[in-house]
C-alpha positions as CSV (number, residue, x, y, z in Angstrom):
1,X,-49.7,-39.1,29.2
2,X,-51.2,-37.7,32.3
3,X,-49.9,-37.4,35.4
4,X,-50.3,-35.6,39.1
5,X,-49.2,-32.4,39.8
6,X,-46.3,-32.9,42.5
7,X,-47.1,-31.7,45.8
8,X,-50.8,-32.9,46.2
9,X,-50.0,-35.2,49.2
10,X,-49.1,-33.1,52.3
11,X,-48.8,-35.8,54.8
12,X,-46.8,-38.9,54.5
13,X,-46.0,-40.7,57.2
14,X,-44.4,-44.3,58.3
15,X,-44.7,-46.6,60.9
16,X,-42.5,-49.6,61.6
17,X,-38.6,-50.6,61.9
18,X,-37.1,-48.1,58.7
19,X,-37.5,-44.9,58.0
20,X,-34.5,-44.6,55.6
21,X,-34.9,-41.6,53.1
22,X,-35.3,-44.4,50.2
23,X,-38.0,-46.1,51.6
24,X,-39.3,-42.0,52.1
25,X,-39.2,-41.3,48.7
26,X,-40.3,-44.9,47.7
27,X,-43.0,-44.2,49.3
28,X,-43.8,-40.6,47.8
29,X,-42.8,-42.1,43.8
30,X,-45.6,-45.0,44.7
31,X,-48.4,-42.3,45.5
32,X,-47.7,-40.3,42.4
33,X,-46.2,-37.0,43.4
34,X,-42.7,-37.3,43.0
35,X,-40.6,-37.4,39.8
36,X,-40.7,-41.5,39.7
37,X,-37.8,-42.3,37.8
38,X,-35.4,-40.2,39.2
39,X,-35.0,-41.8,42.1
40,X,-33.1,-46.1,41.3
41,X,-33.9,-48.2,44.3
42,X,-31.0,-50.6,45.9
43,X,-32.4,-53.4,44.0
44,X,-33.5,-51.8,41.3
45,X,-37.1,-51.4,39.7
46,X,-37.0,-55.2,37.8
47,X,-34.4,-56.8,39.1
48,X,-35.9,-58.6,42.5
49,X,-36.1,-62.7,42.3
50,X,-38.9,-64.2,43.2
51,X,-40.1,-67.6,44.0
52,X,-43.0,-69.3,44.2
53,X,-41.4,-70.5,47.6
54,X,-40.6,-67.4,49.5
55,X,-41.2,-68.2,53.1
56,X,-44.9,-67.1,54.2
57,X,-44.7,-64.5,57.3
58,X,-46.7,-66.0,60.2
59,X,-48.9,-62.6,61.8
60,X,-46.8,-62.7,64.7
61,X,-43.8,-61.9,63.1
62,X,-44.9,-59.4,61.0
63,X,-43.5,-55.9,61.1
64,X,-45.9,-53.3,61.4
65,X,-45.7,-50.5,58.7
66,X,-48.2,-48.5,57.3
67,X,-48.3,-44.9,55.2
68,X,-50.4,-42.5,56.1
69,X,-50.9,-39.8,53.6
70,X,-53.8,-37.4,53.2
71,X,-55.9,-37.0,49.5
72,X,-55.1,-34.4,46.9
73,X,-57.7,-32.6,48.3
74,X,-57.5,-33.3,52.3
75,X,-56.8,-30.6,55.1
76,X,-54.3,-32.7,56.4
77,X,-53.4,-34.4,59.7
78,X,-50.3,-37.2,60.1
79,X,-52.1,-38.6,63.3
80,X,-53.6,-42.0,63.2
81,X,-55.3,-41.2,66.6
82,X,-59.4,-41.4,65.2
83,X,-61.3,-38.4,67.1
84,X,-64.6,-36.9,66.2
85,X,-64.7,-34.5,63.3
86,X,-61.4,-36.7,62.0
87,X,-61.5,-37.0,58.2
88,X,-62.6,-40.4,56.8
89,X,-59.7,-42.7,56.4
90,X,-59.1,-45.8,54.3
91,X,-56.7,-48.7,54.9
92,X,-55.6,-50.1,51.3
93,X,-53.3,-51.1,48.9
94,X,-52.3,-49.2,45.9
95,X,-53.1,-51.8,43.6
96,X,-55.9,-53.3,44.6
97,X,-59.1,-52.9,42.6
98,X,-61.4,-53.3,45.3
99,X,-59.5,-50.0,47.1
100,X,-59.1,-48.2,43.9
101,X,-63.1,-48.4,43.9
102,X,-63.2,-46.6,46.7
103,X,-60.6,-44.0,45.5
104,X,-63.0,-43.3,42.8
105,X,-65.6,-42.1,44.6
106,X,-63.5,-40.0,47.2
107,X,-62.2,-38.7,44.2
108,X,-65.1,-37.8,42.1
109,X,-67.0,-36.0,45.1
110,X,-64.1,-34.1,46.4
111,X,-64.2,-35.7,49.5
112,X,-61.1,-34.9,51.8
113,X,-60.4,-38.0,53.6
114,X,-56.8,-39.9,54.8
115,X,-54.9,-42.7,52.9
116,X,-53.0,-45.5,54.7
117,X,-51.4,-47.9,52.5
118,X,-50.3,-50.9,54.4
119,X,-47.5,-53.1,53.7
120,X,-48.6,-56.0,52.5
121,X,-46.8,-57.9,54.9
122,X,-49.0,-56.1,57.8
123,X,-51.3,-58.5,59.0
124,X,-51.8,-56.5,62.5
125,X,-53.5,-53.3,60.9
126,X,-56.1,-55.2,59.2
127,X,-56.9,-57.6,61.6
128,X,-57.1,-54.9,64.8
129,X,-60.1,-53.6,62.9
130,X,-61.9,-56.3,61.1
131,X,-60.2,-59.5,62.1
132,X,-58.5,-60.1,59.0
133,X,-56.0,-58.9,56.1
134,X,-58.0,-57.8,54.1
135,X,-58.7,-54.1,52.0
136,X,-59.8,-51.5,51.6
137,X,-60.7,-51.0,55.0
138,X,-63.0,-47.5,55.5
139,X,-62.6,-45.7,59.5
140,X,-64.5,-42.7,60.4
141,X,-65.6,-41.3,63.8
142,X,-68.4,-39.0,63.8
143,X,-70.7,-37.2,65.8
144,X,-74.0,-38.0,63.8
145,X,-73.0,-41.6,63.5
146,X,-69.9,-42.8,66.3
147,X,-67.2,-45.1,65.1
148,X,-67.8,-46.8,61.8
149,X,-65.6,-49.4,60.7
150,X,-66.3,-51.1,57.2
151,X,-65.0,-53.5,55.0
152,X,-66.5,-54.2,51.4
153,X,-65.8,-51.7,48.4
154,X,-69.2,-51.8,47.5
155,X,-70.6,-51.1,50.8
156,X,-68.4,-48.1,51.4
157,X,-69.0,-46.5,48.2
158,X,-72.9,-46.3,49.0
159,X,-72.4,-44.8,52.2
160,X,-70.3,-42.3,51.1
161,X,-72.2,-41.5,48.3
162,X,-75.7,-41.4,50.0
163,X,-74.1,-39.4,52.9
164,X,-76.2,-35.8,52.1
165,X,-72.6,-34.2,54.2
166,X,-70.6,-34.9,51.0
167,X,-73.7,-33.8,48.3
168,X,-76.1,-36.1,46.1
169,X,-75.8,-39.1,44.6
170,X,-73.4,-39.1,41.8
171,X,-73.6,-42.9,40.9
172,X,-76.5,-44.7,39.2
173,X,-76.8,-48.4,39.8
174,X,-74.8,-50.8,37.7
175,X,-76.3,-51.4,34.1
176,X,-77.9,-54.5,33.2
177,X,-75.2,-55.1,30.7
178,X,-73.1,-58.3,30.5
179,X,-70.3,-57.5,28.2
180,X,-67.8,-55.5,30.3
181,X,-67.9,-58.4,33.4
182,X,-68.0,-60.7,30.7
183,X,-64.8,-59.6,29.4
184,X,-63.1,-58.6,33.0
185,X,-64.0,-62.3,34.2
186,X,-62.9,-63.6,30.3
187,X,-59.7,-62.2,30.8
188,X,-59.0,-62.6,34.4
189,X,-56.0,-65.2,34.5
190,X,-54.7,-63.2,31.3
191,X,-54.7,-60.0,33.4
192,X,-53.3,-61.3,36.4
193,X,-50.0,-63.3,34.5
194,X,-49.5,-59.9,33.3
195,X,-50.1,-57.7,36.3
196,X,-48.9,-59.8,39.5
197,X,-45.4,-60.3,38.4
198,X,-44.6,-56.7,37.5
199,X,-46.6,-55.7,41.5
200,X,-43.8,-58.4,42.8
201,X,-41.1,-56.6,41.0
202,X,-42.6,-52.8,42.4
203,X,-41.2,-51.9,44.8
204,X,-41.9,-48.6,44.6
205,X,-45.6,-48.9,45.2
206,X,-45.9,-48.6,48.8
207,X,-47.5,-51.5,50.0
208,X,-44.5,-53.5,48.4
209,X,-41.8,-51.2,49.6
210,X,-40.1,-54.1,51.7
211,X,-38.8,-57.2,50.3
212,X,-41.0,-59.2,52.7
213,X,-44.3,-57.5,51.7
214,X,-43.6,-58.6,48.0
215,X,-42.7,-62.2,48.8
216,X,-45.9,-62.6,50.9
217,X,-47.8,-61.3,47.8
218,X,-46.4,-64.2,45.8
219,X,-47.5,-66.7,48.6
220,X,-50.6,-65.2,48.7
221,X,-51.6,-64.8,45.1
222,X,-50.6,-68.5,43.3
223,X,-51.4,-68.5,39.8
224,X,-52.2,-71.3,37.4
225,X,-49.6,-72.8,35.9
226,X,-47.1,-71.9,34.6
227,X,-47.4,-70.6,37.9
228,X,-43.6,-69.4,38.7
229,X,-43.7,-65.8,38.7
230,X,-40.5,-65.6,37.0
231,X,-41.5,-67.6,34.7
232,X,-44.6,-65.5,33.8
233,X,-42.2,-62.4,33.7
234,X,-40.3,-63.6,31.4
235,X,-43.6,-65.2,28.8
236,X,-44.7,-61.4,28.9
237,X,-44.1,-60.6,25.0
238,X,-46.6,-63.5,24.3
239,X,-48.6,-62.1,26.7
240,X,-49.1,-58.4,26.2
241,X,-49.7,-59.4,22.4
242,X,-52.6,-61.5,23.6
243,X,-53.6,-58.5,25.8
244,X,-53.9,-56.1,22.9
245,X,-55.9,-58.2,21.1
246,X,-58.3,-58.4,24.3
247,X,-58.3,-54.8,24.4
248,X,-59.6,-54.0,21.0
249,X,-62.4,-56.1,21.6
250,X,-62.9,-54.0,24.8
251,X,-62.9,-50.7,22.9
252,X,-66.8,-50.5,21.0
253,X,-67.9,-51.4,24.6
254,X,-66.9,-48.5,26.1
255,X,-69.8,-45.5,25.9
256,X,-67.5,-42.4,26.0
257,X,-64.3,-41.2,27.7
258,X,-66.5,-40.0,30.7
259,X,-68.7,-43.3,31.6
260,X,-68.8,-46.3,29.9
261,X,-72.3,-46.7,29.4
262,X,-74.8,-44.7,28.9
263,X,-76.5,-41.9,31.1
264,X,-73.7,-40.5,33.2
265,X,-71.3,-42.4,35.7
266,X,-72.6,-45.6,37.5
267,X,-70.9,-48.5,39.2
268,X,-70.3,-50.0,35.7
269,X,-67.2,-47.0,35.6
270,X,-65.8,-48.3,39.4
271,X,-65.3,-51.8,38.2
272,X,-64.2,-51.1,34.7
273,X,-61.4,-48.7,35.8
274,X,-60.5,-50.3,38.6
275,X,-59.4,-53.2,36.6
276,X,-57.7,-51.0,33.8
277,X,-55.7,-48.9,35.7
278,X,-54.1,-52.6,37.0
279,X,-53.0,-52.7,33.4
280,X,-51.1,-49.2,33.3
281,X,-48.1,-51.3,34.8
282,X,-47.6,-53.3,31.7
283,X,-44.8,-51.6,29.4
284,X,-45.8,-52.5,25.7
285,X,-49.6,-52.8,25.7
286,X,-51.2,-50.3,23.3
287,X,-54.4,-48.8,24.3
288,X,-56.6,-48.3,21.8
289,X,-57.8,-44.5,21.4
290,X,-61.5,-44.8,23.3
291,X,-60.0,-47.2,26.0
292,X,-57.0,-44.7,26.5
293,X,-59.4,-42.0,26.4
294,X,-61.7,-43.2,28.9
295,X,-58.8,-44.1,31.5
296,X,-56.8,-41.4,31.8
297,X,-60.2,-38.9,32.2
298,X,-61.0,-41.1,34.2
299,X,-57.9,-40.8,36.5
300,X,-58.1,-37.4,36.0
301,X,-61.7,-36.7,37.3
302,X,-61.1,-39.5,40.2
303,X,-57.9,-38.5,41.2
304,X,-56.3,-41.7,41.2
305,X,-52.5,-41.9,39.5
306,X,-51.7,-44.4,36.8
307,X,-48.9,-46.5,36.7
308,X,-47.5,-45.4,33.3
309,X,-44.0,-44.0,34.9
310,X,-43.9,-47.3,36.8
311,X,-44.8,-49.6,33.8
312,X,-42.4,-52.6,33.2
């Protein structure tokens, strides 16, 4: 099972009404550098209950919290102040797929940059720079190029990696093949009865530290019914079985454990793991050996933590 070495985030910091030492080392078990079961939460890892109508938080009564931490592989600077020469930050969530895309290629050119992870109650953050909630969210001030504010995954990943400052290109296009979206969109409603629930009951993934953040993530995210989260919890036996099944049809698919198709890594490899590291948080779902294979080198050589110690 792999894991990160602990240590490799130097700067944590949070903003907002609490800085209590649990929601500190919340914080630090969510980003993968801390011994993450060793440390119970108040409520308990499983134990929150949910429902389908917890109050929605208007965005003038949000409170404002964010986590700043640097990459594995940043200098380091706990000031969210943007000046010129300031490593490239992103705004995102821990579990989204979209901002894991971007992880992947921060990660896989050694680019030092800044993490914030925003509560997902935090409607202010987002909105102050693109005039919405929405993530990831990619800030850098330069002197070749001023103040750069962007919003789509796909967008950011092609600047960075066209950016001659941080090397050659390292991605080829996506592939013209069908089968891996085919299955991702095939199995979407599958993968989110498994995944959402079990983000709702994380609390120590940092965007859902606070009780507030996860029940505006249940508000936000309705799923088809049986659409009680609770519910969904509970129906998880019948579906992780059906899961595994969907998983062994995934495995010929996949190339090698380095890229999933052939000819080196391409955007086929940011949306593939993007949506299988989601899965990590599922206790009871057997990978088969190529899939397994190909996500944990793929964490590996992105830098991006997997949710095994947090799987429920």
């Amino acid at each position: 099972m792999f894991s990160l070495a602990r240590g490799m985030v130097r700067t944590v910091r949070f903003t907002g009404n609490s800085s209590s030492n649990l929601l500190r080392v919340s914080a630090l078990i969510g980003l993968g550098i801390a011994g993450m079961n060793a440390f119970p939460t108040k409520e308990g890892l499983c134990t929150p209950k949910l429902s389908n109508d917890a109050k929605f938080l208007e965005p003038s009564a949000q409170r404002p919290s964010t986590i700043l931490g640097t990459s594995p592989i940043s200098g380091g600077s706990d000031r969210l102040a943007i000046k010129p020469q300031a490593l490239p930050r992103v705004f995102l969530y821990d579990h989204c797929p979209y901002c894991t895309r971007v992880r992947i290629i921060l990660g896989l050119k050694n680019i030092k940059h800044e993490l914030v992870w925003m509560a997902n109650d935090d409607f202010d953050t987002p909105i102050s720079l693109v005039g919405k909630k929405m993530a990831p969210i990619f800030e850098y001030n330069s002197e070749e190029r001023g103040h750069e504010v962007m919003a789509e995954s796909l967008d950011i990943i092609a600047r960075l990696d066209s950016d001659p400052k941080w090397g050659p290109p390292l991605l080829r296009p996506a592939s013209d093949r069908t089968d891996f979206r085919n299955w991702i969109n095939d199995n979407k409603v599958l993968y989110n009865r498994l995944v959402n629930p079990r983000y709702a009951r994380s609390p120590l993934i940092p965007e859902f530290t606070f009780q507030e953040a996860r029940e505006v993530y249940v508000k936000r995210h309705p799923l088809p019914a049986p659409s009680d989260y609770d519910v969904l919890f509970a129906m998880s036996p019948q579906f992780v079985e059906e899961m595994n099944e969907k998983l062994l049809e995934l495995e010929p698919m996949i190339f090698s454990a380095e890229h999933c198709t052939a000819g080196g890594l391409s955007v086929d490899d940011v949306e593939l793991f993007s949506r299988l590291r989601g899965l990590t948080v599922v206790r009871g779902l057997s990978f088969p050996p190529k899939v397994k294979a190909y996500i944990e080198t793929m964490s590996q050589k992105t830098k991006v933590p997997l949710y095994y110690q947090l799987a429920i």
